[in-house]
VMD Tcl script that draws the C-alpha trace (Angstrom):
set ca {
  {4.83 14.09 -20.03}
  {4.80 10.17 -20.80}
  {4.76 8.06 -18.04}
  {8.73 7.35 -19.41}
  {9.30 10.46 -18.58}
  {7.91 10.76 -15.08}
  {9.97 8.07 -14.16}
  {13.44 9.19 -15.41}
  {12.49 13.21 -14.03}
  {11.83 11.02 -10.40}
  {9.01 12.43 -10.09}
  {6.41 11.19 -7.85}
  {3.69 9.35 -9.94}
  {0.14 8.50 -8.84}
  {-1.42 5.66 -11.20}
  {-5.26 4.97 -11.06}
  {-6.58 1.56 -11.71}
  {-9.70 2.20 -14.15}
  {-11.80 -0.26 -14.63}
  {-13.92 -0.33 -18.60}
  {-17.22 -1.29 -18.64}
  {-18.92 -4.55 -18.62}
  {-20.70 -3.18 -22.29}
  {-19.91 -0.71 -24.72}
  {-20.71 2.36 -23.15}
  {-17.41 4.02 -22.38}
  {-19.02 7.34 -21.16}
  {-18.66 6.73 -16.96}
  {-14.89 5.24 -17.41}
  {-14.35 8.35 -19.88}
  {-16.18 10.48 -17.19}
  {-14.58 9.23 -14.13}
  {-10.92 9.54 -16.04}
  {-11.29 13.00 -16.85}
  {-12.12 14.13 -13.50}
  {-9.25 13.48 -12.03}
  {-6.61 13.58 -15.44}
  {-4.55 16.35 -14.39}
  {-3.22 14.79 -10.97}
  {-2.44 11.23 -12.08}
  {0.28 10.49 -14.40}
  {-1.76 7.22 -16.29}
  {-4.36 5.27 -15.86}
  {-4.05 1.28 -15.44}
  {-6.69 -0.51 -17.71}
  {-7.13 -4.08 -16.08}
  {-7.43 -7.07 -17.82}
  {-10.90 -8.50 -16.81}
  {-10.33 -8.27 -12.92}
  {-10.65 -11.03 -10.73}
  {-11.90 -13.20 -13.68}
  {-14.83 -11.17 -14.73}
  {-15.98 -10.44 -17.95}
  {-16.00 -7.05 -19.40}
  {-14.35 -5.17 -22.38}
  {-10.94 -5.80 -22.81}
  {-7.86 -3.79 -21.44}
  {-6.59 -3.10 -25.14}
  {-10.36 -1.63 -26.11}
  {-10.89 0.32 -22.56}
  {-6.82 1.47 -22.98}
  {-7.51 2.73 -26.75}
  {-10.30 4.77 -25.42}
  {-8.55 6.66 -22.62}
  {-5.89 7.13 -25.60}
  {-8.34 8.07 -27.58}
  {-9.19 10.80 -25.23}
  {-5.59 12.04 -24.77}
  {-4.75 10.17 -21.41}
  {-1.92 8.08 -20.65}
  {-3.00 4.33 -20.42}
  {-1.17 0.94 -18.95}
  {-2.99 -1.74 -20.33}
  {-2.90 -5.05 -18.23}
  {-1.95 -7.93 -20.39}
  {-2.65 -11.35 -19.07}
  {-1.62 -14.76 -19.24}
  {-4.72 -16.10 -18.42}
  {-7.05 -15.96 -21.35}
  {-4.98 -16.06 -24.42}
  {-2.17 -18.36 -26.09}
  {1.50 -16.88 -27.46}
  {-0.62 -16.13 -31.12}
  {-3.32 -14.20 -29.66}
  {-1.13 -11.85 -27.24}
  {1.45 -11.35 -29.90}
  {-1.21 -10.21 -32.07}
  {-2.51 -8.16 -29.26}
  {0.47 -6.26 -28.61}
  {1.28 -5.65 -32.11}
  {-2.34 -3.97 -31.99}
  {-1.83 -2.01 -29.16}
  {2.08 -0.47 -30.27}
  {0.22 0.08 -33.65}
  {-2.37 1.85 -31.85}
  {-0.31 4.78 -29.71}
  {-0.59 2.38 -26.46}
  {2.97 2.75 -24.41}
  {2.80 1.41 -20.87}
  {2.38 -2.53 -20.37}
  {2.38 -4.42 -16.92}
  {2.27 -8.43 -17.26}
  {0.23 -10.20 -14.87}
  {-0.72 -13.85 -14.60}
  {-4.14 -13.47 -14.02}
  {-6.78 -14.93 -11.04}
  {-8.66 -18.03 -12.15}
  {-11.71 -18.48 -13.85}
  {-13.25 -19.62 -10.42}
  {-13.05 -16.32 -8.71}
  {-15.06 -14.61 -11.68}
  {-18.35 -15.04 -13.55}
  {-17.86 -17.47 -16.42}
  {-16.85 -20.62 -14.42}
  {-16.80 -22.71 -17.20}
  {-13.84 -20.68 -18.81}
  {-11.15 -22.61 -19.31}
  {-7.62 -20.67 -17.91}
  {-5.10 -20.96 -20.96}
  {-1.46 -20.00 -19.42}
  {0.57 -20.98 -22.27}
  {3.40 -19.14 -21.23}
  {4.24 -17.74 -17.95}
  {4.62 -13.40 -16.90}
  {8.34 -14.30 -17.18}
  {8.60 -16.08 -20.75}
  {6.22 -12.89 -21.75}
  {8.71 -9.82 -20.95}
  {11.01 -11.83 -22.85}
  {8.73 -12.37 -25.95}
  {7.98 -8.19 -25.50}
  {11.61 -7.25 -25.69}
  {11.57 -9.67 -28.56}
  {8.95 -8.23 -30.58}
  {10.48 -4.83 -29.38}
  {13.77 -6.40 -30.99}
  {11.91 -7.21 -34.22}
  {10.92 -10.79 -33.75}
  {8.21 -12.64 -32.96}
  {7.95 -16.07 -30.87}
  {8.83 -17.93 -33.60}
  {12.08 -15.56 -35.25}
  {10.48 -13.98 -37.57}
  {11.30 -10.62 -38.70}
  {8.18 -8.13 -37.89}
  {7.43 -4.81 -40.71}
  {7.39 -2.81 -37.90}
  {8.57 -2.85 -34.14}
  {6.61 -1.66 -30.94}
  {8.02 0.07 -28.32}
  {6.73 0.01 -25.03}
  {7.68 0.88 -21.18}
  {6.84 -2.91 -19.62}
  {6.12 -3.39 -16.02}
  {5.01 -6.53 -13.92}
  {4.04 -7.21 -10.53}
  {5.78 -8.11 -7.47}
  {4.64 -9.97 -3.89}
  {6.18 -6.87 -2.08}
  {4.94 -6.12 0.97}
  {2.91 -9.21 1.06}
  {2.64 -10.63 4.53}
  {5.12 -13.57 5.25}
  {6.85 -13.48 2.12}
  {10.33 -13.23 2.09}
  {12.00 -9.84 1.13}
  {15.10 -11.93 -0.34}
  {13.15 -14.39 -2.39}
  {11.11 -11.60 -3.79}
  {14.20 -9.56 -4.48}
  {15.71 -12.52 -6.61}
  {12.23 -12.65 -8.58}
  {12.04 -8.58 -9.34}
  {15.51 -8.86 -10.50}
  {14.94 -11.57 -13.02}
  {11.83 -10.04 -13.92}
  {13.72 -6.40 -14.35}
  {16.49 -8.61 -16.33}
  {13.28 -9.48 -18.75}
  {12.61 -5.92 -19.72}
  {10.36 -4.91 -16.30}
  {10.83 -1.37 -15.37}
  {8.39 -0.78 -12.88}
  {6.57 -3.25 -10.55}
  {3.11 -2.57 -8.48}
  {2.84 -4.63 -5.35}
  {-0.30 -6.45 -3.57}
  {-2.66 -3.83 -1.40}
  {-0.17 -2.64 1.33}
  {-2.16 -1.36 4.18}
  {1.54 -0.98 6.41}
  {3.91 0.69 4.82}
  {6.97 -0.29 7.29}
  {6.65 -3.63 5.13}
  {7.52 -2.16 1.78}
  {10.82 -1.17 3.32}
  {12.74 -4.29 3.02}
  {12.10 -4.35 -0.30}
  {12.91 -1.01 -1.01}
  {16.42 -1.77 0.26}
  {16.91 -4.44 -2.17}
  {16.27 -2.70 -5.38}
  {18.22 -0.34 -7.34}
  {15.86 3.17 -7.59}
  {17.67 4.29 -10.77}
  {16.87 1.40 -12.56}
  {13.24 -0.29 -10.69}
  {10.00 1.89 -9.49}
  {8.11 0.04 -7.39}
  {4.82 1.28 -7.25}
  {2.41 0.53 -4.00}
  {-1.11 -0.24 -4.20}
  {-3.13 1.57 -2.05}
  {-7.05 -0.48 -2.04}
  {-9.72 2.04 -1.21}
  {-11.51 -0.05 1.43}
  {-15.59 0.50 0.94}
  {-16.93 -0.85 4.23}
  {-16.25 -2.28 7.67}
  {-17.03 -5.51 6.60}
  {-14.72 -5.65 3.32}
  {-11.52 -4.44 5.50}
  {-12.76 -7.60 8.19}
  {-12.75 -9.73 5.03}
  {-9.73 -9.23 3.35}
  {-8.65 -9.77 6.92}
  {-9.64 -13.04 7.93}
  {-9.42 -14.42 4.37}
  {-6.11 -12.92 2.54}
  {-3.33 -13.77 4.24}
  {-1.27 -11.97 2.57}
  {-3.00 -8.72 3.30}
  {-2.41 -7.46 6.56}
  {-4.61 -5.11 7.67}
  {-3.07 -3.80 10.88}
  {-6.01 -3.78 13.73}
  {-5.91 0.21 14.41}
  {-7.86 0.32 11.04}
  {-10.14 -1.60 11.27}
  {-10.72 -0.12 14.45}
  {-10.86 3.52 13.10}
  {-13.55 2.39 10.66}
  {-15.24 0.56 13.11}
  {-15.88 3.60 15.33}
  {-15.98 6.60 12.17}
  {-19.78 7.42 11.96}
  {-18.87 8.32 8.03}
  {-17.38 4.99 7.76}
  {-16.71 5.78 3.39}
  {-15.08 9.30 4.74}
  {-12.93 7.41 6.87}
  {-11.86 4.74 4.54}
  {-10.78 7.67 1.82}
  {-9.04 9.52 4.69}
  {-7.17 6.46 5.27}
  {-6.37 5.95 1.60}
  {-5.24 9.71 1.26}
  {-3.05 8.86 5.01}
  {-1.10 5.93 3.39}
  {-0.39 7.45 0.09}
  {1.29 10.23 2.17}
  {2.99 7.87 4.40}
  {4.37 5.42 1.44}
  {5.99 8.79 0.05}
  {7.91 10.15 2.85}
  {8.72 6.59 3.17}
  {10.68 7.10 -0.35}
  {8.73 5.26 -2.84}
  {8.48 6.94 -6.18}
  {4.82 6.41 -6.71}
  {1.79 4.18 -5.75}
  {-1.54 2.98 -7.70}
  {-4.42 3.37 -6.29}
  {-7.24 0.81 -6.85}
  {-10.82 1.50 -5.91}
  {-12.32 -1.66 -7.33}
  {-15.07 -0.46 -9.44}
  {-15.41 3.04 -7.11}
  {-13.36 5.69 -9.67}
  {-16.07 8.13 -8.54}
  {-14.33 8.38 -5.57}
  {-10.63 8.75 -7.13}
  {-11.27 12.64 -6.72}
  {-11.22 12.22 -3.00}
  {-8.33 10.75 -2.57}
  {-6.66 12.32 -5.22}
  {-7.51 16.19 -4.60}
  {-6.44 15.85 -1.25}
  {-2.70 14.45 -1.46}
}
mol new
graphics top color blue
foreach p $ca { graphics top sphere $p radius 0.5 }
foreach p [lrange $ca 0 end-1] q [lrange $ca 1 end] { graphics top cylinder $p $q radius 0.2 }
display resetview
C-alpha cells in the first residue's frame, strides 16, 4: 500500500526518519531500512539535517525507491532558489518519488559549512502552492509543463510545541492544508496531553498529523534539549527514569516504544519516529509496538 493509501484506509502509520549518508555508500541506510520495512509505512529522507552536509534527500529517497520502499523526501527552502527546486521536483515525480513534506530548513550556523549562505527565496507556504501548480501543469512562471507530477505533500506544524498557541497554530495548518498539505509532523513531543488541543482543531478526514517521537541517546542529551529548547518539554519524570535506569539506551527506547503507544490511544493516526543518526536502533522500538 502507498502511503495515500494508508491514510485514506485510517490506518495507523509509523514513519521513520532515515538519514543518507554523508558519502556515497548507501549500503548502512539500505541496511538499516530493510530491517525494519515491513512495520513502517515510509521512510522520511531529510534534507541535510540541522544544516549538515550529506547526500541529498532526492538521491538518498531514489535509493530507498530504488529498493522498493516507500520514501518522503524532505524538500527545503533553505539551500535552493524557485529554479533549482522546480527542477528538483520535476526530477523526483519523474523518478517514482510520491510523498513530499516542505520544511524551511535550520540555518547554516547550526551545521558544518558555516560559510553557506541560506537562500530562502520563497517561503514553505509560497512552495505548496508552486507544487499544486506544477501538479496543475505550470510552473512558477505559467508555463505549460510536458508532463505533470503527482505527489501526496505534507509540511510541518509547531504542534505540541511548548507555549505556542493551539489557535494560532490551528490558523497556520489550515492555510497550509488550503496549499495542498495533507499531513503535518510536529516538533519532538515528549507529553502527549499537549498534542490534544490541536487534535481538536483539525478535521481527521481531511489532516493527519503525525507526532515525532525523538529517540533520546543519553542522560545528558534529554538534560540538553531541556535547558536549551524551549519548546521541547521534557516532563521531569523522564529525565528522572533515565537518570536512575542502569541501561540508560534500554530505557530511552522503552520510553520511545511508551509514547508511541500513548500518542495512539490518544487518537492520532500515526507518528515519525526520529533517531538522529541511530536507525540501528529503529528495530527496537519498532518490533515492540
Amino acid at each position: 500500500m502507498t502511503l495515500q493509501q494508508r491514510f485514506d484506509s485510517g490506518e495507523f502509520v509509523v514513519v521513520a526518519e532515515m538519514e543518507p549518508p554523508k558519502g556515497v555508500n548507501v549500503a548502512e541506510m539500505v541496511g538499516h531500512a530493510k530491517r525494519v520495512k515491513d512495520r513502517v509505512a515510509a521512510f522520511l529522507v531529510p534534507e541535510m539535517n540541522h544544516a549538515v552536509m550529506r547526500m541529498s534527500a532526492l538521491g538518498g529517497a531514489m535509493v530507498l525507491r530504488e529498493q522498493g520502499m516507500e520514501a518522503i523526501m524532505q524538500v527545503c527552502c533553505r539551500d535552493r532558489n524557485r529554479l533549482a527546486l522546480q527542477g528538483d521536483l520535476l526530477g523526483a515525480g519523474a523518478c517514482g518519488i510520491r510523498n513530499l513534506v516542505v520544511v524551511g530548513g535550520e540555518d547554516p550556523s547550526y551545521g558544518d559549512h558555516h560559510q553557506a549562505r541560506a537562500v530562502h527565496d520563497i517561503t514553505p507556504l509560497d512552495l505548496l502552492t508552486v507544487i499544486q501548480g506544477l501538479q496543475a501543469g505550470r510552473d512558477m512562471a505559467g508555463v505549460e509543463l510536458n508532463g505533470s507530477p503527482q505527489f501526496l505533500v505534507g509540511a510541518t506544524t509547531h504542534a505540541g510545541a511548548r507555549g505556542r498557541s493551539a489557535e494560532l497554530e490551528a490558523e497556520e495548518m489550515s492555510a497550509r492544508a488550503a496549499a495542498g498539505a495533507r499531513f503535518f509532523i510536529t516538533p519532538p513531543v515528549f507529553d502527549p496531553e499537549l498534542i490534544a488541543p490541536f487534535m481538536r482543531r483539525v478535521d481527521p478526514q481531511r489532516t493527519v498529523i503525525l507526532p515525532t517521537v525523538l529517540l533520546l541517546k543519553s542522560l545528558g542529551m534529554a538534560r540538553y534539549i531541556e535547558r536549551n529548547m524551549p519548546h521541547i518539554f521534557i516532563p521531569p519524570e523522564i529525565i528522572d527514569r533515565i537518570q536512575k535506569s542502569p541501561d540508560k539506551v534500554r530505557e530511552c527506547v522503552r520510553i520511545a516504544v511508551e509514547l508511541v503507544s500513548r500518542l495512539k490511544s490518544g487518537g492520532v493516526k500515526g507518528v515519525m519516529i526520529s533517531t538522529l543518526g541511530w536507525e540501528h536502533k529503529l528495530p527496537d522500538i519498532v518490533e515492540s509496538l
